[in-house]
C-alpha positions as CSV (number, residue, x, y, z in Angstrom):
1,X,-44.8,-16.6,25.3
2,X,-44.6,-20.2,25.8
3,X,-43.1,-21.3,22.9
4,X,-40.8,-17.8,22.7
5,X,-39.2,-19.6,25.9
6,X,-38.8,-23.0,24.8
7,X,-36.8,-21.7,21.4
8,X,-35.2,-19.3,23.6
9,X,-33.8,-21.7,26.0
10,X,-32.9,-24.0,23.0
11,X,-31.3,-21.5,21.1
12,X,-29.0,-20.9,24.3
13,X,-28.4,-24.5,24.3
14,X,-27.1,-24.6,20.7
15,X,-25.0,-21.3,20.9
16,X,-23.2,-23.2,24.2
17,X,-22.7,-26.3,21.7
18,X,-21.2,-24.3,19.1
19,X,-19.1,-21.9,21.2
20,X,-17.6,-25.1,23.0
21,X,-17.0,-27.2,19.7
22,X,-15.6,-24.4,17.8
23,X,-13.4,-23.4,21.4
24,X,-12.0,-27.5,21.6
25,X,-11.0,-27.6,17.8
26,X,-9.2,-24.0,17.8
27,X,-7.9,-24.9,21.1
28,X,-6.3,-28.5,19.1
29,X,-5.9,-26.7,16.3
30,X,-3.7,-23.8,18.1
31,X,-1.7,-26.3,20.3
32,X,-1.1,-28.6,17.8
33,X,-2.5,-31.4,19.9
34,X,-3.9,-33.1,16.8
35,X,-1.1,-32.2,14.3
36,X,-0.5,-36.0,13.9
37,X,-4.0,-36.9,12.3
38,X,-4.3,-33.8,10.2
39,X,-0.8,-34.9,8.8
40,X,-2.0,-37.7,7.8
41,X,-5.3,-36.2,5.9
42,X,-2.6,-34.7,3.5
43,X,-1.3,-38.0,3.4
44,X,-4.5,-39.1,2.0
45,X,-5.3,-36.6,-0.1
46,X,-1.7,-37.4,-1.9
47,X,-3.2,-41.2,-2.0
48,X,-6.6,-40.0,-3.5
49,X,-4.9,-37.2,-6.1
50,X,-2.6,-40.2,-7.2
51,X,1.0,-40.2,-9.7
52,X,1.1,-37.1,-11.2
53,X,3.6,-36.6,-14.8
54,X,7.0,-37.7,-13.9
55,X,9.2,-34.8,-14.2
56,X,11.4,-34.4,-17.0
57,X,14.3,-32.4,-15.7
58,X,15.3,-34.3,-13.3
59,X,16.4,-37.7,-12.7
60,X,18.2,-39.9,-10.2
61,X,21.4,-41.9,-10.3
62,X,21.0,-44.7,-7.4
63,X,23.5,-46.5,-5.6
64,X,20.8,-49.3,-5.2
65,X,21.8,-52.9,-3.9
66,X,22.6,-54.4,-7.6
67,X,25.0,-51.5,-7.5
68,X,27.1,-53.0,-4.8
69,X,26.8,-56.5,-6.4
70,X,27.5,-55.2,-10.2
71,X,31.0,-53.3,-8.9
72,X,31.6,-55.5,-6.2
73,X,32.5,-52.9,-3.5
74,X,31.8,-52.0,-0.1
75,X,30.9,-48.9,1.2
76,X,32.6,-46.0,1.3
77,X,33.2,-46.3,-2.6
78,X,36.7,-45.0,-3.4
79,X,36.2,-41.2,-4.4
80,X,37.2,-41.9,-8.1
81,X,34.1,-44.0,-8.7
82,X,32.3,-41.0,-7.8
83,X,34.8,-38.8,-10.1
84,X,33.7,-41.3,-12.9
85,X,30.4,-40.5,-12.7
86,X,30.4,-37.1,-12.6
87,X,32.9,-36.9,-15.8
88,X,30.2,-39.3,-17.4
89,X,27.4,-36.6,-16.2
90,X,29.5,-33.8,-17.3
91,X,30.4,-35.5,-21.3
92,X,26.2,-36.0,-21.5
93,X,25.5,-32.7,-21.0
94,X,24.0,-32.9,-17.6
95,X,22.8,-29.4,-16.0
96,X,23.0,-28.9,-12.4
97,X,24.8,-31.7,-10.8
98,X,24.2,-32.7,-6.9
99,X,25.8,-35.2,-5.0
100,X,23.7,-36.3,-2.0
101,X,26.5,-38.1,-0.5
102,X,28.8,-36.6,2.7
103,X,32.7,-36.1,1.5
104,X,33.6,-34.2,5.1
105,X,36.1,-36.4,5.9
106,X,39.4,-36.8,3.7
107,X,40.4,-40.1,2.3
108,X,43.5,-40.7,0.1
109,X,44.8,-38.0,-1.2
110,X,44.9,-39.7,-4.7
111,X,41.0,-40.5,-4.5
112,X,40.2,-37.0,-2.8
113,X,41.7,-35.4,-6.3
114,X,40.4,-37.5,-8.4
115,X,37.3,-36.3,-6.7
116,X,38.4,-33.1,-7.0
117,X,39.3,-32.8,-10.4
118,X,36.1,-34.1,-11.2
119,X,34.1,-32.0,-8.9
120,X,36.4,-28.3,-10.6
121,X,35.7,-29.9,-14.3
122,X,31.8,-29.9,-14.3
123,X,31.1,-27.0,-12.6
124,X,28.1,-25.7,-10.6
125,X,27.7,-28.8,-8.8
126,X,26.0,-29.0,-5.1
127,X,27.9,-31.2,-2.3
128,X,25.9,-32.8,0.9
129,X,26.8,-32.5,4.6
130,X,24.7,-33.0,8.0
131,X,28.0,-30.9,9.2
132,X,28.6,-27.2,10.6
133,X,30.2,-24.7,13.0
134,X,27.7,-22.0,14.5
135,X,28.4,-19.7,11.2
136,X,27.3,-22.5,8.9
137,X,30.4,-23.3,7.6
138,X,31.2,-26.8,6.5
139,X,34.4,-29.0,5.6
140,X,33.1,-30.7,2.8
141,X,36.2,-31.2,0.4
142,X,38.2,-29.3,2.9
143,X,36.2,-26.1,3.3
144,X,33.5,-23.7,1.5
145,X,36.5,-22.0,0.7
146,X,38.0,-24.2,-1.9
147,X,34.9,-25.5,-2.8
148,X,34.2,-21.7,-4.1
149,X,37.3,-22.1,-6.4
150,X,36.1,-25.2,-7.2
151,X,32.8,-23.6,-8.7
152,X,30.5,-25.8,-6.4
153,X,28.6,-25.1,-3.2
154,X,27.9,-27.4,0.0
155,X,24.3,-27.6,1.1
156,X,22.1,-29.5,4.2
157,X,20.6,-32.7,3.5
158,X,18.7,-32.8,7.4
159,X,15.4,-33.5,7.0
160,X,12.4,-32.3,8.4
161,X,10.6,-35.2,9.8
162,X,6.9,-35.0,11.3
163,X,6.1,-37.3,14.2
164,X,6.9,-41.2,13.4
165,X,9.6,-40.1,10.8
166,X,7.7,-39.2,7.6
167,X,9.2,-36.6,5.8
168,X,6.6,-34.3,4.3
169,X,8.2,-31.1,4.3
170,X,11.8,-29.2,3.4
171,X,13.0,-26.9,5.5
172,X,14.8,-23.3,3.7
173,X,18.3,-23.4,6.0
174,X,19.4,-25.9,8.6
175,X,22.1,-24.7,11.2
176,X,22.9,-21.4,9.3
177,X,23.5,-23.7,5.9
178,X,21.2,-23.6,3.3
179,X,19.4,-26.8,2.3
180,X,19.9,-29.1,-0.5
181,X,16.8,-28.9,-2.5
182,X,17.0,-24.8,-2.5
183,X,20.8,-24.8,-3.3
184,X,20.0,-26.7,-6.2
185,X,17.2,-24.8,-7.2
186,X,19.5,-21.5,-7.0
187,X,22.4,-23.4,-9.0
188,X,19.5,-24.0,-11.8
189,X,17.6,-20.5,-11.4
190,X,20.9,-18.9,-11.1
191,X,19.1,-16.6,-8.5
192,X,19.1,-16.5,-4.6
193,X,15.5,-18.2,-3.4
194,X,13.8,-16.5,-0.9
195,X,11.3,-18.0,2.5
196,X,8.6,-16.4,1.0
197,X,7.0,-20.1,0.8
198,X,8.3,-21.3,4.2
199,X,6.4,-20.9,7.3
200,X,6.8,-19.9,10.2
201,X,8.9,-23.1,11.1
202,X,11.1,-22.6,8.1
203,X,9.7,-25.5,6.6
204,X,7.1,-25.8,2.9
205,X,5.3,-28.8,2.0
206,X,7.1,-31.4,-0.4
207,X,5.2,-31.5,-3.8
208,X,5.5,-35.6,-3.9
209,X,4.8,-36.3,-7.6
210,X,3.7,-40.3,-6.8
211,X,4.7,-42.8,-5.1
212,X,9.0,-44.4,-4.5
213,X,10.1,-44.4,-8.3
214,X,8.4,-42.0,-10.1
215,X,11.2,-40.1,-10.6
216,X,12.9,-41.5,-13.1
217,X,16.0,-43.1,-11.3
218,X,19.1,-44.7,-13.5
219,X,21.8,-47.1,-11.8
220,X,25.0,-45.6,-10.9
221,X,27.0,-48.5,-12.1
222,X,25.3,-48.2,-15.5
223,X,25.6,-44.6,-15.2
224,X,29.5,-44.7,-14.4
225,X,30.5,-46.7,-17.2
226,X,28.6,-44.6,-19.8
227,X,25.9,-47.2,-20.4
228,X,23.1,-44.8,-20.1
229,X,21.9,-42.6,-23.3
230,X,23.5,-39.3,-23.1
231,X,19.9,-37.4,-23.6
232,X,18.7,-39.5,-20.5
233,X,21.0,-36.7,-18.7
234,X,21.5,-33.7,-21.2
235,X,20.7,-30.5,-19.7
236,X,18.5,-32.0,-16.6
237,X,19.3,-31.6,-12.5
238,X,20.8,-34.7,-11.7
239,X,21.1,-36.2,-8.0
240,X,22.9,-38.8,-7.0
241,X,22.2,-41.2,-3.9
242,X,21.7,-44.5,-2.5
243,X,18.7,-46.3,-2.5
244,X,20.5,-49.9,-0.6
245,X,19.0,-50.2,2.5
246,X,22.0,-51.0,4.2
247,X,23.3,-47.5,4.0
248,X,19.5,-46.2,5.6
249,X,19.1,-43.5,3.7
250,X,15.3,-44.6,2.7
251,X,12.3,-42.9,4.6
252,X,8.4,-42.8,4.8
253,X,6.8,-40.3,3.2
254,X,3.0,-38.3,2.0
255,X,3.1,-40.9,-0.7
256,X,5.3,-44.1,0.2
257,X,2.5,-45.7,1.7
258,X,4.0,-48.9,3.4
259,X,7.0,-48.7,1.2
260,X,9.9,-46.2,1.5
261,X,11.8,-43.5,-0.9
262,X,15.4,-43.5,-0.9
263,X,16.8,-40.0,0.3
264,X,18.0,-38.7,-3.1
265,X,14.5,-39.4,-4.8
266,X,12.6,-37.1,-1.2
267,X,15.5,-34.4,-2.0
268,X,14.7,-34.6,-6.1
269,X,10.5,-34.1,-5.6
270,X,11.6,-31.5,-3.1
271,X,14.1,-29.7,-5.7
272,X,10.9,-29.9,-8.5
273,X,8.6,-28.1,-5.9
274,X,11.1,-25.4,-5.4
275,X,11.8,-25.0,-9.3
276,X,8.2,-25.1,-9.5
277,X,7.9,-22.2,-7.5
278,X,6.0,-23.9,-4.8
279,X,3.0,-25.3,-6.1
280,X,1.3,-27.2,-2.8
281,X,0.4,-24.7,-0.2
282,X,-1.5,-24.0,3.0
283,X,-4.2,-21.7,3.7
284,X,-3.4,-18.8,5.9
285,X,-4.3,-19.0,9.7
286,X,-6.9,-17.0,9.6
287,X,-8.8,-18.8,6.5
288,X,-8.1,-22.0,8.9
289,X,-10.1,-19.9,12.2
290,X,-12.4,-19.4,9.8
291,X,-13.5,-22.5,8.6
292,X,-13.3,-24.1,11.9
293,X,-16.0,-21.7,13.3
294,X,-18.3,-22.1,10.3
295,X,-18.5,-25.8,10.4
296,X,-17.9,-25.9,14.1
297,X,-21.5,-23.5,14.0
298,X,-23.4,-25.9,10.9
299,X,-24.9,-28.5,13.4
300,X,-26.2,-26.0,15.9
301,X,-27.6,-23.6,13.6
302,X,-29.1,-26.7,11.2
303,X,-30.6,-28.0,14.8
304,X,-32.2,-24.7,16.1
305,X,-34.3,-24.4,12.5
306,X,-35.1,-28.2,11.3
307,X,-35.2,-30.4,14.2
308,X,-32.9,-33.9,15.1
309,X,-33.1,-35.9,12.3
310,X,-33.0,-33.6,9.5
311,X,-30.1,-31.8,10.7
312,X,-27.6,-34.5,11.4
313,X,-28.7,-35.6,7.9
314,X,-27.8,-32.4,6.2
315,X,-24.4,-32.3,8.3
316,X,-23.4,-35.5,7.2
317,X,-23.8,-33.8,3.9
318,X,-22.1,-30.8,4.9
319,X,-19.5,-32.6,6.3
320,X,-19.0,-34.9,3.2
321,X,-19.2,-31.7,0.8
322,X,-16.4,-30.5,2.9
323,X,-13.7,-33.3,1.8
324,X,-14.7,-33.0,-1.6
325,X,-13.7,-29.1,-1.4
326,X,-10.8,-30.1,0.6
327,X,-9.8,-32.6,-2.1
328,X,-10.1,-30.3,-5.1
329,X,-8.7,-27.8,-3.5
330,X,-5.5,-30.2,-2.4
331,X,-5.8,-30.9,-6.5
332,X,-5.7,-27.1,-7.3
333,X,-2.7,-26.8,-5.1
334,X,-3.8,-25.6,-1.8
335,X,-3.5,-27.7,1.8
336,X,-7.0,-26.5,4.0
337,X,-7.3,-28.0,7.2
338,X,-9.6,-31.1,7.3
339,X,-8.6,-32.7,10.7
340,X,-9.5,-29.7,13.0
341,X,-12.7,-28.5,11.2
342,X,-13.9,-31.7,11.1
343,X,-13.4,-32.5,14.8
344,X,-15.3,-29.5,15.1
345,X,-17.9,-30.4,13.0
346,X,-18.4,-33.7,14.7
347,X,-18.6,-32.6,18.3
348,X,-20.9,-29.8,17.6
349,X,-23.5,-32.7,15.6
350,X,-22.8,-34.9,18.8
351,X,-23.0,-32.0,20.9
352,X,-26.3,-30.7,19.3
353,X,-27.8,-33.8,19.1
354,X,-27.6,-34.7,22.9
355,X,-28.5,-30.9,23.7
356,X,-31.8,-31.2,21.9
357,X,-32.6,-34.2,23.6
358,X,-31.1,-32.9,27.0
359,X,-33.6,-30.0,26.4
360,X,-36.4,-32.3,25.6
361,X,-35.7,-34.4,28.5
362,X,-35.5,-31.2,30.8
363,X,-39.3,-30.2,29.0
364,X,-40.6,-33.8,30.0
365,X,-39.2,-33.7,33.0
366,X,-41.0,-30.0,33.8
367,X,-44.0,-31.3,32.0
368,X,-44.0,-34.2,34.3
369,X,-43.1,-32.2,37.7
370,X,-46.2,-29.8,36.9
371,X,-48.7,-32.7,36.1
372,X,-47.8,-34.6,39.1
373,X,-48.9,-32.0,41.3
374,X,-52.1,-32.4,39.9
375,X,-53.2,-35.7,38.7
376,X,-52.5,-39.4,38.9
377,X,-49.1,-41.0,38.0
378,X,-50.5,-43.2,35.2
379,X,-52.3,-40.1,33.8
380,X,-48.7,-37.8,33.3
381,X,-47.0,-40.6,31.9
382,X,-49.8,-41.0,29.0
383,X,-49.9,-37.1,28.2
384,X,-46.5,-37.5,28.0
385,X,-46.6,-40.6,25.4
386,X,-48.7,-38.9,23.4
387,X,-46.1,-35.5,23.0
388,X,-43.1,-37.6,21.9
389,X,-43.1,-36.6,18.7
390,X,-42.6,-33.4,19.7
391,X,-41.1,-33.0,22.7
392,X,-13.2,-49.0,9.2
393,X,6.9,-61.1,5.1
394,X,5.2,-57.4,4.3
395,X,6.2,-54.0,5.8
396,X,4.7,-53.1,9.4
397,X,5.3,-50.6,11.8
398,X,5.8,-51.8,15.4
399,X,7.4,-50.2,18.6
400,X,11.0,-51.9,19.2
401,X,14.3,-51.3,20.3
402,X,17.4,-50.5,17.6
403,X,20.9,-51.7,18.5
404,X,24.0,-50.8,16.6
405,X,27.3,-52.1,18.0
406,X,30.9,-51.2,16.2
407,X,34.6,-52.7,17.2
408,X,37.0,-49.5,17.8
409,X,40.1,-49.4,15.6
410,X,39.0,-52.5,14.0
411,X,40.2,-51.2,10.5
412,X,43.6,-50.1,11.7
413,X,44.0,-53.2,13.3
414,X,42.9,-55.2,10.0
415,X,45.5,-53.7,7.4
416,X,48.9,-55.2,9.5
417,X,46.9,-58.7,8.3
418,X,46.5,-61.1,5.8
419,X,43.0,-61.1,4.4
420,X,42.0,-65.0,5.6
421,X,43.5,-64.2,9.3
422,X,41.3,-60.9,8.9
423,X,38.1,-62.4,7.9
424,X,38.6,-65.3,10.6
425,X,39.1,-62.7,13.4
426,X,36.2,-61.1,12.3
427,X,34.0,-64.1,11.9
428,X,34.8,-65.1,15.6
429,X,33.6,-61.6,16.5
430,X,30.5,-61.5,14.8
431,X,29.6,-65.4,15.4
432,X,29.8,-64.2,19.6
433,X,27.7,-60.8,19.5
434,X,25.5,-62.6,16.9
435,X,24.9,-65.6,19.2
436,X,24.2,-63.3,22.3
437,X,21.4,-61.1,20.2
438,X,19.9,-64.1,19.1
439,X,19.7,-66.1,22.5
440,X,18.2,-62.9,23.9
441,X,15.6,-62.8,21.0
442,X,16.7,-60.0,18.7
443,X,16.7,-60.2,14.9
444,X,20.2,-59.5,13.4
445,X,19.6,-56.8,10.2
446,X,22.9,-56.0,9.2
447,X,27.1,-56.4,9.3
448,X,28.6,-53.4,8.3
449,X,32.1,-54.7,8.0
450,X,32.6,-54.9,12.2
451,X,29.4,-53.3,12.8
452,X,26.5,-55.1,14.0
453,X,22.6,-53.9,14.0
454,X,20.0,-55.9,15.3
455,X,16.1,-55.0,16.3
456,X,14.4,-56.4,19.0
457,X,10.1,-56.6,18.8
458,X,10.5,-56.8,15.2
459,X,9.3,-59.6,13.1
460,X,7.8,-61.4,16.1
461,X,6.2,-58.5,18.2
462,X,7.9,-58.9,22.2
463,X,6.4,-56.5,24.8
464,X,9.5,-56.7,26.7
465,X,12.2,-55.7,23.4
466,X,13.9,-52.8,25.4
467,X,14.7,-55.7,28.7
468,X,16.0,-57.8,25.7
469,X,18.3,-55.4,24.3
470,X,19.7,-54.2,27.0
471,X,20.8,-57.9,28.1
472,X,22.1,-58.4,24.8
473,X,24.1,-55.3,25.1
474,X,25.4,-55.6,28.7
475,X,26.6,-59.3,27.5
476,X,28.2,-58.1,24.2
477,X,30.5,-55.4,25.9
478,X,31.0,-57.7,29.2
479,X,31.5,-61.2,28.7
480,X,31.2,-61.5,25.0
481,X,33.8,-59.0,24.9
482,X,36.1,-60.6,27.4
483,X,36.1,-63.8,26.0
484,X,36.8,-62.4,22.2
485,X,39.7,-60.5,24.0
486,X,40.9,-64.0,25.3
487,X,41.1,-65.1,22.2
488,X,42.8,-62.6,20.9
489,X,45.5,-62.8,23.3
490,X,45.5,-66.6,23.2
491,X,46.0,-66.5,19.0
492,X,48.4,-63.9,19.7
493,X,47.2,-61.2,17.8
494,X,47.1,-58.8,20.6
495,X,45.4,-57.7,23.6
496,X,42.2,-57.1,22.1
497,X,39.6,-54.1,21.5
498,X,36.8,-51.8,22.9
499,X,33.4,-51.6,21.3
500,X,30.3,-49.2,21.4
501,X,26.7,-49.8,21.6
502,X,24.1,-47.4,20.9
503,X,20.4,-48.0,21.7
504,X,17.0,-46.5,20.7
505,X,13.3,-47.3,21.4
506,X,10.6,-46.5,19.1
507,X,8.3,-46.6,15.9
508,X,10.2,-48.3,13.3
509,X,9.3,-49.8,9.4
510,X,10.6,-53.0,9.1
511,X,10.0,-55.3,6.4
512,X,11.8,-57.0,2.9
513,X,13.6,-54.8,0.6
514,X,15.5,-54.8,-2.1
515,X,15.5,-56.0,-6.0
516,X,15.1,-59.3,-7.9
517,X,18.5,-59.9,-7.1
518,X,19.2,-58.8,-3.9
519,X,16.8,-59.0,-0.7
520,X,17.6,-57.8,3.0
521,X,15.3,-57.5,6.0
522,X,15.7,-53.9,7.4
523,X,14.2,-51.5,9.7
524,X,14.3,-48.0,9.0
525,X,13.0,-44.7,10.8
526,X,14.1,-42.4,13.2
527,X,14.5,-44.8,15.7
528,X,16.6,-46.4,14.1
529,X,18.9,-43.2,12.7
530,X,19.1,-42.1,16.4
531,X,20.3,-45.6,17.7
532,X,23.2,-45.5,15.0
533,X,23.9,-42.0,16.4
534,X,24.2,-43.1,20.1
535,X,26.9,-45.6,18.9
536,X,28.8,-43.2,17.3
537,X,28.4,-40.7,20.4
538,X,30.4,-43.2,22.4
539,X,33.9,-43.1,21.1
540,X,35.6,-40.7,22.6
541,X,33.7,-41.4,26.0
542,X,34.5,-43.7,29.6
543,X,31.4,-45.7,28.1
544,X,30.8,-48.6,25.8
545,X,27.1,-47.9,26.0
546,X,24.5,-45.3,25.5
547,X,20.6,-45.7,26.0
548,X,18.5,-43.2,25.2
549,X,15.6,-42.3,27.4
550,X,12.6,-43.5,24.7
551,X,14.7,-47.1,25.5
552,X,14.4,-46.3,29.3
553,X,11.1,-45.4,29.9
554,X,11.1,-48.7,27.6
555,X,12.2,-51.1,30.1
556,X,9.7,-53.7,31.8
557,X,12.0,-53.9,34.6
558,X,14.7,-51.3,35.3
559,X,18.2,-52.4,36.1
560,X,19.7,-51.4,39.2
561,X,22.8,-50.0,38.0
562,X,21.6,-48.0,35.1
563,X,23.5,-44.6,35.6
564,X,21.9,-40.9,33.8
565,X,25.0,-39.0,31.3
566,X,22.9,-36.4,30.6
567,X,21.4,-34.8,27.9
568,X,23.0,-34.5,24.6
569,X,22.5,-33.1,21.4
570,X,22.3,-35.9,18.1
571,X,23.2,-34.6,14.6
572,X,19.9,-34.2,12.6
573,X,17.7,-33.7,15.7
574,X,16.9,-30.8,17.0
575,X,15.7,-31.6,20.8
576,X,18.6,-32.9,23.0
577,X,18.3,-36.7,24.2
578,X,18.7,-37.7,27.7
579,X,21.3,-40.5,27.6
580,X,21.5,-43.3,29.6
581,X,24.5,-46.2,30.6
582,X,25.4,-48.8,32.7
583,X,27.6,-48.4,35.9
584,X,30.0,-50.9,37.2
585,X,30.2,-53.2,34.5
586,X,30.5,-50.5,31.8
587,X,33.8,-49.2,33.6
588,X,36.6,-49.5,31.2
589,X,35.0,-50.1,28.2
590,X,36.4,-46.5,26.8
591,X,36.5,-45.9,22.9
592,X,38.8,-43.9,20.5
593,X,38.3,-40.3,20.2
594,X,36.7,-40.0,16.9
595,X,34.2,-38.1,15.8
596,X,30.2,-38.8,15.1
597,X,29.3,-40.0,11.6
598,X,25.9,-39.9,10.6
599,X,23.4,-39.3,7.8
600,X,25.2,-40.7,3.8
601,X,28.5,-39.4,5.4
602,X,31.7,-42.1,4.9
603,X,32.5,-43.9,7.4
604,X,35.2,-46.9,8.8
């Protein structure tokens, strides 16, 4: 009867253990509370499964930095480069062709049909946009319309990105539009592709065949003058992108590691995986309850028949046998949950080890109450003795602020010029806004022709980057401004210009990229993305400046005259962003109405 009790009230103990374990990791596992970390345990098991056999019907054209150098241009390209290569793609026999570059906006006419021409000649091809109406409609080479007479199709390039930008998955249709990677995969199959891969969120998991470069990726100068062997291209998908950090389309992903992968080599894996009829899956939820329970229940059950020691040993076993499974099965094509059993299999060993010894301790305790009432102290404690037995310049990530800064109606302003009085204006520009992000401790990335970004907290980690960039910013379209302006007026060239400033706080990847013959410092992420939004969401607007709210909550100390806009929707998120400005001292400081560029789309 004794001993019926004791395992009684020990059994209890256990069942409590496992019932709460189980509870907590189904509750993280239902809320998504953990999503991050189990994210990243498919990140790992992409590390541990390693390159797999670079695909052979597909391959990448990359407008890479020796790109720029080799043609000597600046971005936008004129549209009959682009024409240039597509003839080239079309005379080797190329299959599916798919441009993962924005052409929403017209240029000159005698580009645009060159463009055009190109586009009708080859057939089948698949255009990019970040751009629609409610329907889904675009304006990509004037309209889906003409595109249809044109043989060729528009498709989304937004991304889905998991929490601190890594792209791990492809969504099915964005906005209405379907996305780039099944559009392609339709132009190929010749057959509509349906969600029966895509969760509940729209979204499948992105077969990553290795690491950045495994695809095999061809330069697009080479490829536009016909340097390339025609069987490189003949009757294989071919996408075409940039890889130059300066035009940030390069992201983290399952498999970059500490490195990046340029946009068109994510959107090629991601076309494979579809053409591949989905090959990386996850389990269904209830296979996912279901192995939460049983290892959330291993510990407690191992407990109630073998004791402390033993049990914890053969969990640890359990445990490890678990990730093998989970590995093999990632191997054999299927994603089960690792994060959320785990967690559960960990609190119930932690849980059932301190229950036994809570129980044991409650038994001595008992023991000792009912001895003392009888004998001696020194006596209890000696009974008690004797029933022991029984009874873990490369890239890092970092938290700064982004700032990207653009002169309004600089272009414009630029063509009634000669080129020296031009590029002397423009110096005296960029030398003032340069000299105010340095003073302030920011680290200038890039010049995009009058555009200016700059990080702050990035190399040199600063606890205080948002303060910094938000001095810098106030100064550059205050007195940095002003006094440009004066100069302008004192030279004669006219009364001056506006500017816009856009500002984002967050996780970014900086670090040295680039090839043996080029190298730029860059930081790239979302944070970053969003900050060149923000400028752009500024023309058009009584303010030279937007903040978002990441860079507010930011601050060390908050200014006094920082003034709320509102919340706003960005192109290629899809939560609105509170948005922030200065008061007084922004007043005036109005842009042109234009509209918001983003993503590969050209720009001024």
């Amino acid at each position: 009867m004794r001993a019926g009790t004791l395992r009684g009230r020990k059994t209890i103990w256990l069942a409590v253990v496992a019932l709460l374990s189980a509870a907590i990791a189904l509750t993280a596992w239902g809320t998504g509370l953990l999503r991050s970390q189990e994210l990243h345990s498919v990140d790992q098991r992409f590390q541990i499964r390693g390159t797999e056999a670079t695909p052979d019907d597909i391959v990448v054209v990359d407008i890479d930095g020796a790109t720029f150098s080799d043609l000597n241009e600046q971005w936008p390209f004129p549209r009959s480069l682009h024409a240039r290569v597509i003839d080239q793609l079309r005379k080797a026999g190329a299959g599916v062709v798919a441009f993962d570059v924005q052409f929403t906006e017209p240029s000159e006419p005698k580009e645009d049909n060159a463009l055009i021409a190109a586009v009708g000649r080859i057939g089948g091809m698949v255009l990019s946009t970040t751009e629609t109406d409610r329907k889904g409609r675009t304006n990509v080479l004037g309209g889906d319309a003409f595109l249809e007479t044109l043989d060729a199709r528009a498709a989304s390039t937004i991304v889905d990105t998991d929490p601190g930008g890594t792209i791990r998955r492809m969504l099915h249709t964005i906005d209405n539009l379907i996305s780039f990677p099944v559009a392609v995969a339709e132009q190929v199959n010749g057959e509509e592709i349906g969600t029966g891969a895509f969760d509940v969120e729209d979204a499948a998991w992105i077969d990553f065949r290795g690491p950045p470069r495994t695809i095999r990726t061809v330069p697009y100068s080479k490829t536009m003058r016909g340097q390339i062997a025609p069987e490189v291209f003949r009757g294989k998908t071919v996408v075409i992108g940039s890889s130059a950090p300066s035009l940030q389309d390069v992201h983290p992903t399952s498999t970059s590691s500490d490195d990046v992968m340029s946009g068109p080599e994510v959107q090629a894996n991601a076309i494979w995986t579809v053409l591949n009829d989905f090959p990386l899956r996850s389990t269904s939820g209830f296979i996912e309850i279901v192995l939460i329970v049983l290892l959330s229940v291993t510990a407690p059950a191992l407990m109630l028949r073998l004791g402390p020691f033993p049990a914890i040993g053969i969990t640890v076993i359990a445990g490890g046998a678990y990730l093998v499974l989970a590995q093999i099965a990632f191997n054999g094509g299927t994603i089960m949950p690792v994060f959320y059993p785990m967690l559960g299999l960990s609190l119930a060993s932690v849980g059932s080890l301190g229950a036994s010894y809570l129980d044991s301790a409650f038994e001595r305790q008992r023991v000792r109450d009912t001895f003392a009432r009888f004998v001696p102290e020194s006596v209890v404690s000696e009974v008690l003795e004797r029933t022991d037995g029984d009874l873990r310049l490369g890239g890092v990530r970092r938290e700064c602020t982004v700032l990207f800064s653009d002169l309004r109606g600089f272009t414009t302003f630029a063509e009634r010029l000669e080129p020296d009085r031009v590029i002397e204006v423009l110096n005296h520009y960029l030398s003032a806004m340069s000299d105010e992000i340095m003073d302030q401790g920011g680290t200038l990335v890039a010049y995009m022709g009058d555009g200016i970004m700059a990080v702050f907290g990035a190399p040199i980690k600063q606890d205080d980057h948002a303060d910094r960039a938000l001095r810098a910013a106030r100064a550059m379209i205050g007195e940095r401004l002003d006094g440009f302006n004066a100069w302008m007026e004192q030279e004669g060239l006219g009364d001056g210009f506006q500017m816009g400033v856009g500002l984002n706080s967050g996780t970014v990847m900086s670090g040295q990229v680039g090839s043996e013959r080029r190298i730029e410092y860059t930081a790239i992420g979302d944070t970053t993305n969003t900050a060149a939004r923000l400028e752009g969401m500024t023309k058009g607007t009584p303010h030279a400046l937007f903040l978002s709210e990441a860079t507010r909550q930011a601050l060390v100390n908050e200014p006094a005259d920082l003034e709320l806009v509102g919340d706003h929707e960005v192109r290629g998120r899809k939560e609105p962003i509170t948005l922030w400005t200065l008061g007084p001292c922004d007043a005036g400081k109005i842009g042109t109405a234009e509209t918001v560029k983003g993503g590969n789309e050209e720009s001024d």
